[in-house]
N, C-alpha and C positions, 0 to 999 in steps of 0.2 A: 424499386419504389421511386416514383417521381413526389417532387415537392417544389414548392413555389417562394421565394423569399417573398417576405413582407415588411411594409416599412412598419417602422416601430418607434416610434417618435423620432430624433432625429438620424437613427441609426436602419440595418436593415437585420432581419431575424430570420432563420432558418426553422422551422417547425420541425421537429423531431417526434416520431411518435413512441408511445411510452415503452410498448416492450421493443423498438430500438434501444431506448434507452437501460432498461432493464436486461441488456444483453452483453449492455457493455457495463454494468454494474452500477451505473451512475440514476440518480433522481434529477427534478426538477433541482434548480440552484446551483447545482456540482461544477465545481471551477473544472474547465479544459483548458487545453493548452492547444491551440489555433496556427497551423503553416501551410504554406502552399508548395506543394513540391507536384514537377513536371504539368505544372497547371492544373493541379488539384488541391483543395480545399479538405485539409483531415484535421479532425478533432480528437483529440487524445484526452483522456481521464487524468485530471491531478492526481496521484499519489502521493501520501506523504510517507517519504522514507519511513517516519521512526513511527507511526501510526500504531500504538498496540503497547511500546514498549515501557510506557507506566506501569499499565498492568503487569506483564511480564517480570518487571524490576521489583513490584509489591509482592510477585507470586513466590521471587527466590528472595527476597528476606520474611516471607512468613515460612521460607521452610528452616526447620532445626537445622538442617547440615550448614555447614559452612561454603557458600559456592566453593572457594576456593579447594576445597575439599573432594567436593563433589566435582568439581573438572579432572584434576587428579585421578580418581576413582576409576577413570576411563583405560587407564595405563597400566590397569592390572593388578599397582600396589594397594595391600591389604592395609602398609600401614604399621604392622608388627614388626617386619622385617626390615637393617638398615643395609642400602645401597650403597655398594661397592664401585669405586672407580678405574 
């Protein structure tokens, strides 16, 4: 696909069409992050690392188990039994 830059008040703007945009997950307003590599112009999608982890952090203190408990849980011990060294 071709496109044409346009000025944009004092700056110049690249028109993106939406389901471009929708392919790389991003909406109108979505911050990129802008480089020029071997004389190209690429737009990358911000990410934000921790994105989600509210939720997540609310999800395991509403549950009953104790996380700590429940990481453990992973290693096979019941919990009944005490470990030998």
């Amino acid at each position: 696909m071709q496109t044409a830059l346009r000025k944009m008040g004092n700056s110049t703007g690249l028109i993106v069409p939406r389901t471009m945009l929708s392919e790389i997950g991003v909406t109108t307003g979505a911050a990129m992050d802008l480089k020029v590599e071997d004389g190209k112009l690429i737009a990358t999608p911000l990410r934000h690392p921790r994105e989600g982890w509210a939720e997540a952090a609310a999800a395991v203190a509403a549950a009953e188990e104790d996380p700590d408990e429940a990481a453990w849980a992973g290693f096979g011990n019941d919990g009944d039994d005490e470990l030998t060294w």
